[in-house]
C-alpha positions in Angstrom: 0.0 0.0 0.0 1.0 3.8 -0.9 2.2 6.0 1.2 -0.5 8.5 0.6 -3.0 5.4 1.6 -1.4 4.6 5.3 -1.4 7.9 5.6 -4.7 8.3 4.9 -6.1 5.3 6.4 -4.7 6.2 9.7 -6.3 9.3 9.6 -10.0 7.6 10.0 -8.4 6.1 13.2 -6.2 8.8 14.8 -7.6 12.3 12.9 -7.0 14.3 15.9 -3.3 12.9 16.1 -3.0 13.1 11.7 -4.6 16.8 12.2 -2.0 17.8 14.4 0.9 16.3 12.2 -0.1 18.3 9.7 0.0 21.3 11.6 3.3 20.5 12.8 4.8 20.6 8.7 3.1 23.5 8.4 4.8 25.1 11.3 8.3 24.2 11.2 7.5 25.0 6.9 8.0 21.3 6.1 6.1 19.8 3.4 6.7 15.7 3.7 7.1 14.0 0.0 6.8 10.1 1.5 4.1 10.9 4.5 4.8 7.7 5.6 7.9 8.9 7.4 6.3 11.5 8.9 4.0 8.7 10.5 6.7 6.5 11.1 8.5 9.5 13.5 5.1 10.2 15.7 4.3 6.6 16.2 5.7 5.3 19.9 6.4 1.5 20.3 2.6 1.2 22.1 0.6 1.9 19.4 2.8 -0.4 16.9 0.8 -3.5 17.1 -2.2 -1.1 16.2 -4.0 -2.3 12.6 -6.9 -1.7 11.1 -8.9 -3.2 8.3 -9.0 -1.8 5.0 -10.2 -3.0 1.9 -9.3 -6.7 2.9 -5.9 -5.8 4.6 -4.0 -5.4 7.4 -1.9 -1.9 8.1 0.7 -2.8 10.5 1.9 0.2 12.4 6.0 1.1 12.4 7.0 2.9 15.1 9.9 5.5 15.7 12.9 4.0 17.4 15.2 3.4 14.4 14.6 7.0 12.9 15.0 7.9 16.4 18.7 6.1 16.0 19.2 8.2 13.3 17.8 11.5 14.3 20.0 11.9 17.1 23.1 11.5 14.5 22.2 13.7 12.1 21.3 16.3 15.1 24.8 15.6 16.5 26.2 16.4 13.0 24.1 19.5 12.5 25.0 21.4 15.8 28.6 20.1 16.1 29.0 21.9 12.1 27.5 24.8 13.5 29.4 25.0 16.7 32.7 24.3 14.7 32.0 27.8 13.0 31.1 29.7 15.8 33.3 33.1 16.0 33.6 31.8 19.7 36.3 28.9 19.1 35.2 27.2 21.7 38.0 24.2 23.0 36.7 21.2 22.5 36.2 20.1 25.9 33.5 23.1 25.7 32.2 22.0 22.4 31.1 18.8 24.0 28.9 20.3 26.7 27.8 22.8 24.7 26.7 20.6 22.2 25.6 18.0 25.3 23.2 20.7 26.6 21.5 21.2 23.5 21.1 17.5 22.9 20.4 16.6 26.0 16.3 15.2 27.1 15.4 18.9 28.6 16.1 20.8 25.9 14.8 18.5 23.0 11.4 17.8 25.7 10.9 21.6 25.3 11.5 22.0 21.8 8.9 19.3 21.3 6.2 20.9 23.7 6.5 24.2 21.7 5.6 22.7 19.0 3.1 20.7 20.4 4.3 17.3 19.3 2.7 15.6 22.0 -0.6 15.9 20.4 0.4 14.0 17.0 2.0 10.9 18.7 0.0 7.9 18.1 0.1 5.8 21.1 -0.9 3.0 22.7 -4.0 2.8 25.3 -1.7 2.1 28.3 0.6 4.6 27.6 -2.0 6.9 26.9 -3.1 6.4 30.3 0.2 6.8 31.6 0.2 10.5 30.7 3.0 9.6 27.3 1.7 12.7 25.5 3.5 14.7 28.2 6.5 12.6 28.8 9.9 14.2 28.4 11.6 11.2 27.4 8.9 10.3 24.6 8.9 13.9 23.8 12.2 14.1 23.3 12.5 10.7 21.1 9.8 11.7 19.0 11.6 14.6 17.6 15.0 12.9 17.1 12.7 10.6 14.6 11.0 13.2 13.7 14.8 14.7 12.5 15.2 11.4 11.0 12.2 11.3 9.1 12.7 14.9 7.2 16.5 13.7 7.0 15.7 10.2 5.0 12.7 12.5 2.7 15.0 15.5 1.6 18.5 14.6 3.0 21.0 16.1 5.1 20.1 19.8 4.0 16.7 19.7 4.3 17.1 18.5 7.7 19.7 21.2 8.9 16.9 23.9 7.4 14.6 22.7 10.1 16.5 22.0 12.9 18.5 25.3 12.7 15.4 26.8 12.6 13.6 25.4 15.8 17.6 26.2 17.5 17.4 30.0 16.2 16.6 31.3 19.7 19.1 29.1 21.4 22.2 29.7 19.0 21.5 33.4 19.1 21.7 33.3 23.1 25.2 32.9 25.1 25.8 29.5 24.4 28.9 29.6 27.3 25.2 29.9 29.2 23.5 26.5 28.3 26.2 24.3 29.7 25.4 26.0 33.1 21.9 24.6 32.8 23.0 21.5 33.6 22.6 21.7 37.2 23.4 18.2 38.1 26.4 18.2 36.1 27.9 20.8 37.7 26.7 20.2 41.5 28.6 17.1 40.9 31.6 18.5 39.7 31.7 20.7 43.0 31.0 17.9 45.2 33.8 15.6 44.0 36.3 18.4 43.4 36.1 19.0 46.7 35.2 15.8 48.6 35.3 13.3 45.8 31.8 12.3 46.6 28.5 12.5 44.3 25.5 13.9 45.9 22.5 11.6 46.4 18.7 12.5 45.0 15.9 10.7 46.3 12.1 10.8 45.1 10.3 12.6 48.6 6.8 12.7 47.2 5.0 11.5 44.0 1.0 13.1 43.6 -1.2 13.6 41.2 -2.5 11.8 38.5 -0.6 9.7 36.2 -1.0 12.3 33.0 -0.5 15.2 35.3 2.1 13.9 37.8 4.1 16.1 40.2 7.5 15.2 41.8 9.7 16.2 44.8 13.0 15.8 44.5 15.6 15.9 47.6 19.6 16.5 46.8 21.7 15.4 49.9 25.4 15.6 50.7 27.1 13.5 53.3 23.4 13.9 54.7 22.6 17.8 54.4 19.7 18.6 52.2 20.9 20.7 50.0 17.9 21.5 48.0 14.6 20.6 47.2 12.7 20.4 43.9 9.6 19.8 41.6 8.7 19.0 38.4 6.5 16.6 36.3 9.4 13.7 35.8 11.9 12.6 38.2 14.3 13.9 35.8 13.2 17.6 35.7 12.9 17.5 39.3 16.5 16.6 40.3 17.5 19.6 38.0 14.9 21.8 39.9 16.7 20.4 43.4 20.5 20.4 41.9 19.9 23.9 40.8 19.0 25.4 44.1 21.6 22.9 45.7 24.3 25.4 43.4 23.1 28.3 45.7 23.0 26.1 49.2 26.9 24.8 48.0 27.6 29.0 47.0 27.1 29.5 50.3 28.7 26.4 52.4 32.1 27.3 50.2 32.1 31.1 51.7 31.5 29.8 54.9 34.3 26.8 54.6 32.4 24.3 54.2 30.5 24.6 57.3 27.6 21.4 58.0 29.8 19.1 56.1 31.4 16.6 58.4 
């Protein structure tokens, strides 16, 4: 079967979800040739066992890891290019977080909420219920496939068009900047430069609803709590905690280290 057939097949079973992919080429000024691809990227691993009868046969569903696998590359070759020709020069020990932080789950998680990806990934009932549509780690795979997908239908440079586009505000801030963003990275760095120790997080409360949970995050040193924080992963909570952690350590190095046995 077509491309154009899946494509519009699915549609009689997800036409919220196709809808919203549609909207999505339109904003980020894409125009799909194979639409299958496009499909391919916004379908998680739930919904692939999804088919549905037409005209005697049986659409089975692909789903996104392996253009995942290769959006992540060809993002990795995109913003290392760019960095390379950055007036900064960075070294490349800077290069790496640099290019780390804008790689990394938060960043691609928020790139993908602004463009409302969430609402076009076809999923699976239980992960439905398990709030995927706001989940920064689907979030963040789906547009690494979704990189993939425009990569393998118009090639490396039709790729870099979009994804320097969606980075425009990013690359035109101080990109020294991002790698501070990182808070865990660099609260562990303090900790271990100076007591070659790792902090601890640990989960201190977990409410709401499973497609609206809320986390509570607690950083502790050598058993001081040094900061507390929320969010709606585990993931985006320990940056929350490490981040006011950086302040709480601040402070315990101008007072020499004082409440640290």
């Amino acid at each position: 079967m077509e491309s154009h057939d899946i494509f519009e097949t699915v549609r009689e079973g997800f036409p919220n979800q196709i809808r919203s992919m549609e909207e999505l080429c339109q904003t980020v000024a894409y125009k799909f040739r194979d639409r299958s691809l496009l499909l391919e990227s916004l379908t998680h691993s739930s919904a692939a066992r999804y088919v549905q009868k037409k005209n005697q046969q049986l659409i089975a569903m692909p789903w996104n890891e392996r253009l995942e696998f290769l959006g992540d590359s060809v993002l990795s070759i995109v913003l290392s290019s760019l960095l390379l020709q950055r007036p900064e020069k960075f070294p490349e020990g800077q290069l790496s977080k640099i290019r780390a932080s804008l790689v990394n789950e938060h960043t691609l998680a928020r790139i993908s909420q602004s463009l409302k990806i969430g609402e076009c990934l076809l999923l699976g009932p239980g992960e439905e219920r398990a709030g995927g549509r706001n989940k920064d780690s689907v979030l963040a795979d789906a547009l690494e496939a979704f990189f993939g997908a425009i990569y393998l239908d118009a090639g490396l440079e039709g790729a870099k068009r979009v994804i320097l586009g969606l980075y425009k505000d990013i690359l035109t801030s101080s990109l020294t900047d991002l790698t501070q963003q990182d808070y865990k990275s660099r609260l562990q760095e303090l900790t271990q430069g100076a007591f070659k120790e790792a902090p601890l997080y640990k989960v201190i409360k977990r409410e709401g609803p499973d497609h609206q949970l809320d986390f509570s995050v607690e950083v502790v040193f050598r058993g001081k709590t040094l900061g507390t924080g929320h969010g709606p992963s585990k993931k985006t909570a320990s940056q929350d905690a490490a981040k006011m952690a950086l302040t709480t350590w601040k402070q315990m190095e101008e007072s020499g280290y004082q409440g640290i046995s």
